[in-house]
N, C-alpha and C positions, 0 to 999 in steps of 0.2 A: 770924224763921224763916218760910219760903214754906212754906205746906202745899200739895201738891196730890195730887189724889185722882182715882180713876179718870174717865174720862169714860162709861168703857161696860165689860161686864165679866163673866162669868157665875157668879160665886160674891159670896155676901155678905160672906166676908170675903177681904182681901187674900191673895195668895200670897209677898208681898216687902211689907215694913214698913219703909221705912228713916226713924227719928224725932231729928231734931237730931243728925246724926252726922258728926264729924269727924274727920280722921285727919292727921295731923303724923309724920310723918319727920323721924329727925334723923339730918343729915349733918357727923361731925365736931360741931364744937359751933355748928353751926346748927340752929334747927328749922324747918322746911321743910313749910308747911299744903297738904295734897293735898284736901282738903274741908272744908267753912267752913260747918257747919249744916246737911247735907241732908237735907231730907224728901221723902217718895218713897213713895206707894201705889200699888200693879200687881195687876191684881185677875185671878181665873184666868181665860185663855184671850185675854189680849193679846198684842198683837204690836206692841214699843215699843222706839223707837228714842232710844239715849243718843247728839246731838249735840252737836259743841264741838271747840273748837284741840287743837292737841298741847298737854296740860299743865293740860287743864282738871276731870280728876278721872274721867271717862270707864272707863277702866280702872281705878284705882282703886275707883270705884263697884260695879264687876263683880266684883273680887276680893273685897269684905266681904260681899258679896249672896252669892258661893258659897262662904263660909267659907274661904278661900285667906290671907285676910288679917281680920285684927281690927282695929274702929273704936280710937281713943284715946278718943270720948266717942259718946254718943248711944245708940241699941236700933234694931239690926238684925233685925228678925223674918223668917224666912223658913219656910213651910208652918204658920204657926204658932205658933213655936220661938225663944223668946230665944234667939240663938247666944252671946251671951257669957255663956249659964249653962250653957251643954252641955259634958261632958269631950269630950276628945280621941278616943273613940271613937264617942260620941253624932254629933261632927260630923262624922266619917269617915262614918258611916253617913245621916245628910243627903247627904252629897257624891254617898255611891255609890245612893242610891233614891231620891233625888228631883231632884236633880240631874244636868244634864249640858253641860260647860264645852268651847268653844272656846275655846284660848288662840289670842293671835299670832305664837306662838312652837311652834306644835303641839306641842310635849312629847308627840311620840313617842318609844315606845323601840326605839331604835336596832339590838338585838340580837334583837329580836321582826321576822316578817313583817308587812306589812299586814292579812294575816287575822288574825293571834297580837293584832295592837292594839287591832284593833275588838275582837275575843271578850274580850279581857279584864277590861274592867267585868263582861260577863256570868258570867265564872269567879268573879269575885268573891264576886257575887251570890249564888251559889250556889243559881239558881231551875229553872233551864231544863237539860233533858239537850242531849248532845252532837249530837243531831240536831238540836232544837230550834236552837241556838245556832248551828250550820253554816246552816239556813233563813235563822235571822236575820241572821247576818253576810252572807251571801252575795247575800242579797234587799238588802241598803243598801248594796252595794259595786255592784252592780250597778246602783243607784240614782245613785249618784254617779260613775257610769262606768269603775272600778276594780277589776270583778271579774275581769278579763283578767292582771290586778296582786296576786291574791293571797296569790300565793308572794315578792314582790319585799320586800325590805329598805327602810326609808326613805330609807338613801343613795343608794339607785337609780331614786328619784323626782323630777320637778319639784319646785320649791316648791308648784305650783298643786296638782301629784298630793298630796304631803302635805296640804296645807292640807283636800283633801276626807277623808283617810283620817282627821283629827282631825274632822273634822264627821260623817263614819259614825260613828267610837268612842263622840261624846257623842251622839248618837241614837238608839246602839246599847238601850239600856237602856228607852228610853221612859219618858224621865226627865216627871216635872210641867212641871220647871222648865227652859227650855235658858238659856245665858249664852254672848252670841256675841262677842269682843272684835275686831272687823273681819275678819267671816268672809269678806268677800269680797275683802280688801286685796291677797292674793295670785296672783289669778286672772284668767282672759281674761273679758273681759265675758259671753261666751256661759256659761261654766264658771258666771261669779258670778252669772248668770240659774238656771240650774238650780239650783244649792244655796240661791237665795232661793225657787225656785218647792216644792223638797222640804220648806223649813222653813215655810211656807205652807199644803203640802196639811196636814204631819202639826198645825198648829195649826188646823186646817178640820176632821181628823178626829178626831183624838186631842184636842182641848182644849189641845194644849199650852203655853204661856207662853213666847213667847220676848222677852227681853232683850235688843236686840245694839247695840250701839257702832259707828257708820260716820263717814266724811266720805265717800261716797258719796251722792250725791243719789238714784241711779236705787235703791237698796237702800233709801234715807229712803224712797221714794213708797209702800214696799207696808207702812210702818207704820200703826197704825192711831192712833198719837199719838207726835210727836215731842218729846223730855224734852232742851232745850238747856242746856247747861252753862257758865260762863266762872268761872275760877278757884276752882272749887271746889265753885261754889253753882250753884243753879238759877236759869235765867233764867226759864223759861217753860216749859208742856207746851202745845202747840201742835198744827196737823194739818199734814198733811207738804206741802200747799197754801203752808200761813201758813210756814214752817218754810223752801221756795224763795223763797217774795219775800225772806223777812228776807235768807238768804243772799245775794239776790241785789242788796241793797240796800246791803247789807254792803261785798261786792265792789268798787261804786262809788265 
């Protein structure tokens, strides 16, 4: 088992625990290992990048980190919180206050606006009035270049437009925690400079923890430690320096 632990970090205890945990899929009567032991400390107010192939556990990793998915073996801690001792509203309620998820699949809803998408963690919430809420969503749409956009339906958007209107939604909240699974996979380099430069300032001012999952190099350089992955396991937690030569060494 690879332990590693923060290199730098501003709370003493972790905000993500992930200790021996492994997760098998079974397809038909195969079982199919998505993570082989990982251990994994993220301590509040990093900003860490999950690199690796297609198929090395990356996404996976993301989804037990935001309670989306349950390990087969090991203690996923997050804010805290054994999630495999929490019921099903306990982790609802992780999801929706401390949390907030870019999928790569933006799971927007389709019958909501773009304003109706982002407000809706907030409706959730049930913290902010309607003016409040209107500030907020319209101050991060406008941040991500979309406030022109929102009266527009998903269907009526690029993918690159989606993909920012799923990065408003989970920011919306002012979550601890962000969990990014290739927030910029979609997007024009310029687009995917802004949505790293916003997730940037709000972990500069807000403390916030971000997570995200790239094969992107230019996305790797603004981590503050890169966590490499191959089949499952951790290779290494690295700086996003050491993290280009490997790549680049790799390549060769």
């Amino acid at each position: 088992m690879t332990q590693l632990t923060a290199v730098s970090g501003t709370g003493s205890r972790p905000i993500v625990s992930l200790t021996d945990v492994t997760k098998t899929y079974t397809l038909g009567k195969v079982q199919v290992p998505a993570l082989r032991g990982l251990s994994l400390e993220v301590y509040p107010g990093e900003f860490i990048s999950i690199a690796g192939p297609s198929g090395s556990g990356k996404t996976t990793a993301l989804n037990l980190i935001g309670c989306v998915d349950t390990a087969s073996a090991g203690v996923v801690m997050v804010d805290g919180q054994d999630t495999k001792k929490l019921t099903e509203r306990q982790l609802t309620d992780l999801r929706l206050h401390t949390i907030g998820f870019i999928f790569q699949s933006f799971n927007l809803v389709s019958v909501l606006s773009v304003y109706q998408n982002v407000e809706f963690p907030l409706l959730l919430q049930r913290k902010l009035s309607a003016s409040e809420r209107q500030q907020r969503v319209m101050t991060l749409l406008e941040q991500v270049g979309l406030d022109k956009h929102a009266k527009h339906r998903p269907n009526e958007l690029s993918g690159g437009q989606r993909q920012r209107v799923a990065v408003a939604r989970a920011l919306v909240t002012r979550p601890k925690l962000v969990l990014a699974d290739e927030p910029t996979a979609n997007l024009d380099s310029v687009t995917g400079q802004n949505i790293i430069d916003l997730m940037k300032e709000l972990n500069r001012k807000e403390g916030t923890t971000f997570i995200f999952s790239t094969h992107d190099t230019k996305v790797m350089n603004h981590a503050n430690a890169v966590v490499r992955l191959a089949d499952g396991k951790i290779l290494d937690r690295i700086t996003p320096a050491e993290a280009q030569r490997a790549m680049g060494a790799e390549a060769h």
